[in-house]
Kinemage of the C-alpha trace (Angstrom):
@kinemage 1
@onewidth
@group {chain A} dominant
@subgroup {mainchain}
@vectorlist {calphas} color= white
{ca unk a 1} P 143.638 74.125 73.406
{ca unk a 2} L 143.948 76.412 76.739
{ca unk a 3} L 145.495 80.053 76.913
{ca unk a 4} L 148.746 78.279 78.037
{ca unk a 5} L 149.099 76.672 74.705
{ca unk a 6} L 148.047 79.671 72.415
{ca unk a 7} L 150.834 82.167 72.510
{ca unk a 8} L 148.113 85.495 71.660
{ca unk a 9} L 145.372 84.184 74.101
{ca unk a 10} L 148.105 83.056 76.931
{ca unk a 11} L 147.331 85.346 80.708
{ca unk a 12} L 150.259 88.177 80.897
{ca unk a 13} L 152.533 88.296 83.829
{ca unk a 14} L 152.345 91.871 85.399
{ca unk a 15} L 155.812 91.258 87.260
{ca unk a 16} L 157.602 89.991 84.385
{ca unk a 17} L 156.778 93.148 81.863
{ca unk a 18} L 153.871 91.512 80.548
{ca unk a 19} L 155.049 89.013 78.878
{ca unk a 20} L 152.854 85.510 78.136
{ca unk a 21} L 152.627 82.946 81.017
{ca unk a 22} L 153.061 79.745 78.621
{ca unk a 23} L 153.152 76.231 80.070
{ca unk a 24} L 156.546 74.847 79.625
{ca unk a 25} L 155.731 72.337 76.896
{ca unk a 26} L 154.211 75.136 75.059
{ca unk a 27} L 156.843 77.629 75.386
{ca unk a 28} L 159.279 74.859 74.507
{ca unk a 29} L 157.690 73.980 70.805
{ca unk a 30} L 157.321 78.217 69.825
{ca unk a 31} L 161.340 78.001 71.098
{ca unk a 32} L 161.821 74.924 68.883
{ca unk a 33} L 159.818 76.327 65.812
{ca unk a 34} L 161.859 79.557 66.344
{ca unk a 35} L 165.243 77.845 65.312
{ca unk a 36} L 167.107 79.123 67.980
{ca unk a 37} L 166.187 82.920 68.105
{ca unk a 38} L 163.793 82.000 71.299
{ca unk a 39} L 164.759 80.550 74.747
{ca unk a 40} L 162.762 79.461 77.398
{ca unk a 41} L 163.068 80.190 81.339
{ca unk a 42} L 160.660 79.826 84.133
{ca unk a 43} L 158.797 82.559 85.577
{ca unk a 44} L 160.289 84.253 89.063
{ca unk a 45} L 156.959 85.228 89.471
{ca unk a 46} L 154.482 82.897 88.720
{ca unk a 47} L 153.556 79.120 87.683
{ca unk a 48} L 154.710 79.104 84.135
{ca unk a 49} L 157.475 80.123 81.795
{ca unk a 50} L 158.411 82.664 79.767
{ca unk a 51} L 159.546 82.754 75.999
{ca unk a 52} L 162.943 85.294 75.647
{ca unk a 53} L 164.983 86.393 72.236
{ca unk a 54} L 168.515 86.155 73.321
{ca unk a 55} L 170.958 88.296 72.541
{ca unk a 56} L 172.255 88.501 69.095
{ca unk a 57} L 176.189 88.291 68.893
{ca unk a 58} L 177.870 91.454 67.332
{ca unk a 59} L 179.553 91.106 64.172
Protein backbone atom coordinates (compact mmCIF):
# COMPACT_ATOMS: atom_id res chain seq x y z
CA UNK A 1 0.00 0.00 0.00
CA UNK A 2 1.56 3.65 -0.83
CA UNK A 3 1.35 6.84 1.51
CA UNK A 4 -1.70 7.84 -0.66
CA UNK A 5 -3.64 4.94 0.61
CA UNK A 6 -2.58 5.04 4.38
CA UNK A 7 -4.26 8.00 5.93
CA UNK A 8 -1.13 8.42 8.95
CA UNK A 9 1.75 7.79 6.40
CA UNK A 10 -0.05 10.01 3.47
CA UNK A 11 2.62 13.43 2.37
CA UNK A 12 0.94 16.73 4.08
CA UNK A 13 -0.04 19.62 1.96
CA UNK A 14 1.75 22.82 3.31
CA UNK A 15 -0.89 25.12 1.41
CA UNK A 16 -3.85 23.37 2.53
CA UNK A 17 -3.02 23.54 6.56
CA UNK A 18 -1.38 20.35 6.49
CA UNK A 19 -3.76 18.24 5.92
CA UNK A 20 -3.12 14.50 4.11
CA UNK A 21 -2.71 14.46 0.27
CA UNK A 22 -4.89 11.12 -0.24
CA UNK A 23 -5.54 9.74 -3.72
CA UNK A 24 -9.13 10.11 -4.50
CA UNK A 25 -10.10 6.45 -4.24
CA UNK A 26 -8.53 6.48 -0.92
CA UNK A 27 -10.00 9.50 0.47
CA UNK A 28 -13.31 8.27 -0.92
CA UNK A 29 -13.43 4.74 1.20
CA UNK A 30 -12.15 6.75 4.86
CA UNK A 31 -15.36 9.21 3.63
CA UNK A 32 -17.47 6.08 3.07
CA UNK A 33 -16.32 4.22 6.34
CA UNK A 34 -16.97 7.59 8.11
CA UNK A 35 -20.85 7.39 7.53
CA UNK A 36 -21.21 10.68 6.42
CA UNK A 37 -19.20 12.82 9.00
CA UNK A 38 -16.25 13.06 6.16
CA UNK A 39 -16.37 14.63 2.63
CA UNK A 40 -14.02 14.61 0.05
CA UNK A 41 -12.72 17.61 -2.29
CA UNK A 42 -9.74 17.96 -4.46
CA UNK A 43 -6.76 19.77 -3.53
CA UNK A 44 -6.38 23.67 -4.93
CA UNK A 45 -2.98 23.03 -4.41
CA UNK A 46 -1.74 19.93 -5.38
CA UNK A 47 -2.42 16.41 -7.22
CA UNK A 48 -4.66 14.78 -4.72
CA UNK A 49 -7.61 15.29 -2.44
CA UNK A 50 -8.37 16.16 0.74
CA UNK A 51 -10.64 14.46 3.47
CA UNK A 52 -13.01 17.45 5.35
CA UNK A 53 -15.66 17.04 8.48
CA UNK A 54 -18.50 19.15 7.39
CA UNK A 55 -20.29 21.19 9.34
CA UNK A 56 -22.56 19.84 11.91
CA UNK A 57 -26.19 21.37 11.75
CA UNK A 58 -27.26 23.26 15.00
CA UNK A 59 -29.94 21.89 16.96
Amino acid sequence: MTAGHVYSQAPRCSRCEGRALLTKEAAQALADESLGRLTVASCPAEDGWHLYAPPQDAE
